[in-house]
N, C-alpha and C positions, 0 to 999 in steps of 0.2 A: 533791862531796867529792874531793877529789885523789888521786891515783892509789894512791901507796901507800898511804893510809889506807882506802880501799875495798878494796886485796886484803887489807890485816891483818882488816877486818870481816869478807870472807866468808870468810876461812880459818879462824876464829877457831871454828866450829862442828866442823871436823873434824880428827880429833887427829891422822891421818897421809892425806897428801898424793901424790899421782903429779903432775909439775908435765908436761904434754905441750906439749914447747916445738919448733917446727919450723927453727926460725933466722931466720924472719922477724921485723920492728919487734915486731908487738903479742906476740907469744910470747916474743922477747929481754927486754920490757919486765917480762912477767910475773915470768919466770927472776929478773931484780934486784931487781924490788921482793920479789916473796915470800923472796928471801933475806934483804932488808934488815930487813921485816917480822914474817918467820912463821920464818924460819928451822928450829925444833925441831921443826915441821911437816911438811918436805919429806921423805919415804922414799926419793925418789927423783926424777932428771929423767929421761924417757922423749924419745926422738926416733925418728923412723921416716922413715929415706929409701925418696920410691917409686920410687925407679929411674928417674927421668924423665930424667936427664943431669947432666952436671956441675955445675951450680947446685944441685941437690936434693942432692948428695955434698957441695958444700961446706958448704951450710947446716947438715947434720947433723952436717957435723966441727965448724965453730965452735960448733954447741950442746955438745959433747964437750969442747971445751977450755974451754967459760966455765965449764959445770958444775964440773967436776973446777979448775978456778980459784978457783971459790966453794967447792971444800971439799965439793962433795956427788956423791953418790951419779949413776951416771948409765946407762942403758940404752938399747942400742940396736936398731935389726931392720931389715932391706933389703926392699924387695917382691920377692917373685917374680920370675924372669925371663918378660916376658910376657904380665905384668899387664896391663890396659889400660883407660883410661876413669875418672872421678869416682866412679862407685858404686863400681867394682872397689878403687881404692886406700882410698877411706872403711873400706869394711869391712875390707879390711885393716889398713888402720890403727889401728883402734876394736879390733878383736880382739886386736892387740898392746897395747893399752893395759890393754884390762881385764884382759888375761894378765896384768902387771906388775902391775896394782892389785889383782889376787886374790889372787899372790903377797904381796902387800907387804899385806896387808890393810887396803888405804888405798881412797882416794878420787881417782878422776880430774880435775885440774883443767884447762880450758885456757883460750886466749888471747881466746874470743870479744868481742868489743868490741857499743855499741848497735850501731852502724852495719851490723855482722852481721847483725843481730836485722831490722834494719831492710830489710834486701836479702830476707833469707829470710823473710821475710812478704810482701815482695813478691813473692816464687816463688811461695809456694803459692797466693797470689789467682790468679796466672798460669795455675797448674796445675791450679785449682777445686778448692782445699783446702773443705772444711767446719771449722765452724769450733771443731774440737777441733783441728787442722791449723792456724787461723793463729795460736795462742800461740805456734809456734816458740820459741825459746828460752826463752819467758819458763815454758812448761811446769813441769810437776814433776820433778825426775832427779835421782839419786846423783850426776849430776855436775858440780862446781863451776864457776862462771865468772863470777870476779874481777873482771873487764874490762867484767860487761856493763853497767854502770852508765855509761863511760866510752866517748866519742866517737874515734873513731880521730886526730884532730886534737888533743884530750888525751892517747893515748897518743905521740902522733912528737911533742909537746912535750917530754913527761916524757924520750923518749928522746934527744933535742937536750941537755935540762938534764942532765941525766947522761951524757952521753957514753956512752950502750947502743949496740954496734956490731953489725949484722944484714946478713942474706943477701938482697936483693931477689931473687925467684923472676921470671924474668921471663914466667913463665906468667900470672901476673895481671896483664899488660898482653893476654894473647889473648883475640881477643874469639868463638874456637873454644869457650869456654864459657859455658853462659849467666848462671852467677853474673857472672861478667865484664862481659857485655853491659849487664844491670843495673847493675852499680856502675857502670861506664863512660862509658852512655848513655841506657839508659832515664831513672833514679833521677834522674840532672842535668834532662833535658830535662820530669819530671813536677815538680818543684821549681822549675825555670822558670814553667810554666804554673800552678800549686797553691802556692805559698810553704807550708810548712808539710806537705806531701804525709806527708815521713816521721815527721812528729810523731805525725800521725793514723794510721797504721799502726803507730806504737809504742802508742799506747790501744786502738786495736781487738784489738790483740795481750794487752795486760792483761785487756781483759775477755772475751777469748778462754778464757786463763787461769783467770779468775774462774769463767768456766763451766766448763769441765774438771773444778774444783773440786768446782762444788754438781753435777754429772751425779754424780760419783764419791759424793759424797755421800749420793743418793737410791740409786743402787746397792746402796750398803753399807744403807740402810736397807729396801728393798721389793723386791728379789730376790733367793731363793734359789741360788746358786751354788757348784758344788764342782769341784775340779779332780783328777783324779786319773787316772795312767797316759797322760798326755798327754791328756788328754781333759778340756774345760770342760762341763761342764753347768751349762744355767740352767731353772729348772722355768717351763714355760709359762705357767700361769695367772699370774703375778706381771707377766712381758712382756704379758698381754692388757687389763692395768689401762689402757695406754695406747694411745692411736692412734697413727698413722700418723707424725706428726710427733715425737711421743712415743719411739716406736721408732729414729725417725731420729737419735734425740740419746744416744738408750742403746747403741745397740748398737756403734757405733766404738770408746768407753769399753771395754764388755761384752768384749768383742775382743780390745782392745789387754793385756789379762788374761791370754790365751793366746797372745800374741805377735804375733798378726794385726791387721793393714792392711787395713781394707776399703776398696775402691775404690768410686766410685758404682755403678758397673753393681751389684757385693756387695752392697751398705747395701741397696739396694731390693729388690733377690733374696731377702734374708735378713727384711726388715718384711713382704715377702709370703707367705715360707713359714712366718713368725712367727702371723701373721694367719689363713691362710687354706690353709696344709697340711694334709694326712691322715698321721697315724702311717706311717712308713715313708719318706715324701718327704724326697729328700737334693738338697741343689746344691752344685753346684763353686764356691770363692772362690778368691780372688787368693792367690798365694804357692803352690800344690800345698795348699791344706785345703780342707774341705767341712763346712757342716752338713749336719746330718739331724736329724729327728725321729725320739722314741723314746722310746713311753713317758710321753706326756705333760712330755717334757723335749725341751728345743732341743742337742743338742751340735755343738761345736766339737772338730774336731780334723785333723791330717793326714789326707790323702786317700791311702789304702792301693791300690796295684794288687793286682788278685790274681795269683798267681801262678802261673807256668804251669804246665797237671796235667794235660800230655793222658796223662802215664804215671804211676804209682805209683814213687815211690823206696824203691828194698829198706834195710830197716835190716839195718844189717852190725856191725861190732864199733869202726865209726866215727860221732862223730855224724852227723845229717842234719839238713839245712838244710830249709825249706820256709817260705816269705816271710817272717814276722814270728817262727817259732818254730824250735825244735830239737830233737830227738827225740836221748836219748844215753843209753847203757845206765847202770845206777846200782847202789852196791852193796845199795841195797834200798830199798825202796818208802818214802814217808814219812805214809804215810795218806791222804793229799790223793785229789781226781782228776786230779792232774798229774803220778800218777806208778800203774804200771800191773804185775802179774805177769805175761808174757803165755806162749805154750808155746816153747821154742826152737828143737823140732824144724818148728813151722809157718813158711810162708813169712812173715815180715813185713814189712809195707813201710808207704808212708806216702804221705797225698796229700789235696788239698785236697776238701772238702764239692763234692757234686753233688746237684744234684735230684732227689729219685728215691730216694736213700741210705737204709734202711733199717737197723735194728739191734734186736736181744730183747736189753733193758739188765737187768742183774741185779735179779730182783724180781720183773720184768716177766713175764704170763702170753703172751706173742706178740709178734712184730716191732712197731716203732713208727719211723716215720717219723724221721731224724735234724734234719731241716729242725724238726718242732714242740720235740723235743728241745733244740736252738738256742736256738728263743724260750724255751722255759721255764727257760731258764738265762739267759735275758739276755742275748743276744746278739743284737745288730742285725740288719739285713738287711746292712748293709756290711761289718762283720767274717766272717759268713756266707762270703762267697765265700771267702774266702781261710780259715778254717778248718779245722786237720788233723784226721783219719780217720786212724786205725791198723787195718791189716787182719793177721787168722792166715789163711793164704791168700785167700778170694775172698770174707769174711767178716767187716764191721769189727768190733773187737774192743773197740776203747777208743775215744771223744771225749774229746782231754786236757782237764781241767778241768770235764767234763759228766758223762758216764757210762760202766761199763764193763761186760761182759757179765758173768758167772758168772765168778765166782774160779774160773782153771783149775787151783788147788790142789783145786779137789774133785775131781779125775781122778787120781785115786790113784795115781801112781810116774812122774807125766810130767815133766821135768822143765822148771821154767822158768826166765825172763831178768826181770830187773824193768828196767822203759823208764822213764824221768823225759821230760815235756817244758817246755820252759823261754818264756818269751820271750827274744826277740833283739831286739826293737823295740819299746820300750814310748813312742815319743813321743804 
């Protein structure tokens, strides 16, 4: 299908548009045809210079003067001073973008072409993608890409026939990076040897795809999963319907739900303690998260440090911080256990669970451990550590959100403070 009638069909599904044009051919080519074609579509053109040098400044200016030539709308953002490296400018880039597209309540398009599609599936075989990893573009995403239908050699046609004028970067001639090295070299010299090499890497990518699909599919129909306060839970027995290889095909999907990348070392770490952990057994994954077991549930989530509690922090008439939460005086209690009467004249202060912690919670006929305390509220062994304690002098008084001792309103003329504790970090 020729060029502008492939961007009219994919854009044809979403009613506002982010067009992310950089100044290069297949980005310029976008910019023209989506105007020629989609025009009442475009909310906007987004450009992002990374700071890399004068070619990157130029490029971003000529996307500035075609846009605003074309009559549209157009934004821009510079990287950081300092930036450094492909990941570093990616993310920066992608977060400028969906910044503009959440404003704009649109949809991010960009330039990617097959031949993209075709290099980046040759990365991840490189990188020992499994193969939720080598759909590469052809994946599922809110984000459009017009192009991918279209060979780079179809797009520098269309951009010849129309006289589209671009910024060659001449960073894509460095072979310092390894998409480069690939287009460059590798890709020619496996095409040499294999005629057809990238054909077959664009089918193994569909039906990379295709599985993506039906994993997500069975997902949705044969495990329990909820997410809540940053936290994924999947309840176990549903995970132990399958084996080994089973697990290997769920859980990157499973994951990728909570925003997590598992790495191989991960994937196996996580089908073992899937398998064959005891309630309480937690491992570290990739990115600063960790599961654990708990409760006959697997969760997912950031991996909390605790925080440091070799001393108790006095609550004063300011709030106080203490890792995940914050203790701050309030004009009066809301019922909950998150929020506490406590006396004003005792010393209060505040600090994280120890071993050993003891407390007589209202009701109760004697001290009772705060560790069992803990679990009978639900709370992990990893939350656990980092968990506040409120003390009236050398005596906790309150577990926010657990339990609290005797209303020291029965001490008839004392007078009190009401404490609220809040979270600060609920990912």
């Amino acid at each position: 299908m020729p060029v502008r009638e492939e961007v009219a069909r994919a854009l044809s599904g979403a009613e506002r548009v982010v067009l992310a044009v950089s100044g290069g051919c297949d980005s310029m080519v976008l910019l023209h045809a989506a105007a020629a074609a989609a025009r009442p579509r475009i909310a906007a053109v987004a450009t992002f210079d990374h700071g890399t040098g004068a070619a990157a400044t130029r490029a971003a200016a000529r996307v500035v003067r075609a846009a605003r030539a074309l009559g549209l709308p157009v934004r821009t953002a510079r990287a950081a001073r300092g930036l450094r490296g492909e990941a570093a400018w990616r993310e920066a880039r992608w977060r400028f973008l969906r910044g503009v597209a959440g404003e704009l309540d649109a949809r991010v398009a960009t330039a990617h072409t097959q031949d993209d599609q075709a290099e980046t599936v040759i990365l991840r075989v490189l990188r020992g993608s499994g193969a939720r990893g080598l759909a590469g573009l052809y994946a599922g995403s809110d984000v459009l890409r017009p192009l991918l239908a279209s060979t780079r050699a179809e797009v520098e046609a269309y951009a010849r026939a129309h006289g589209v004028r671009f910024t060659d970067d001449p960073s894509n001639a460095s072979r310092a990076h390894l998409r480069n090295r690939i287009r460059l070299d590798l890709r020619p010299a496996l095409e040499r040897v294999a005629p057809g090499f990238s054909r077959e890497m664009l089918a193994l990518a569909r039906r990379a795809a295709a599985l993506r699909g039906e994993v997500d599919a069975v997902i949705d129909a044969t495990l329990e999963i909820r997410r809540e306060n940053g936290v994924l839970s999947v309840a176990r027995a549903g995970l132990l319907r399958y084996d080994e290889n089973g697990l290997s095909l769920l859980w990157p999907a499973v994951a990728a739900r909570a925003g997590i990348a598992l790495d191989r070392r991960g994937l196996a770490r996580l089908v073992a303690l899937t398998r064959e952990g005891r309630a309480g057994a937690r491992i570290q994954l990739a990115g600063g998260y960790e599961a654990l077991l708990h409760r006959e549930q697997v969760l997912l989530r950031r991996a909390r440090a605790a925080p440091e509690e070799a001393r108790a922090l006095r609550i004063g008439t300011q709030p106080v911080a203490l890792g995940a939460f914050r203790i701050r005086r309030a004009a009066a209690a809301d019922g909950s256990l998150w929020s506490a009467d406590l006396p004003v004249d005792a010393a209060l202060s505040v600090r994280a669970w120890r071993p050993g912690d003891r407390m007589t919670p209202a009701g109760a006929d004697g001290p009772r451990r705060v560790k069992r305390l803990l679990r009978d509220a639900g709370i992990d062994a990893a939350r656990r550590a980092g968990w506040p304690v409120v003390l009236a002098g050398a005596e906790i008084a309150w577990i926010p959100g657990v339990r609290r001792v005797q209303a020291a309103a029965a001490r008839s003329g004392r007078p009190l403070v009401t404490l609220c504790c809040e979270r600060i970090d609920d990912r």
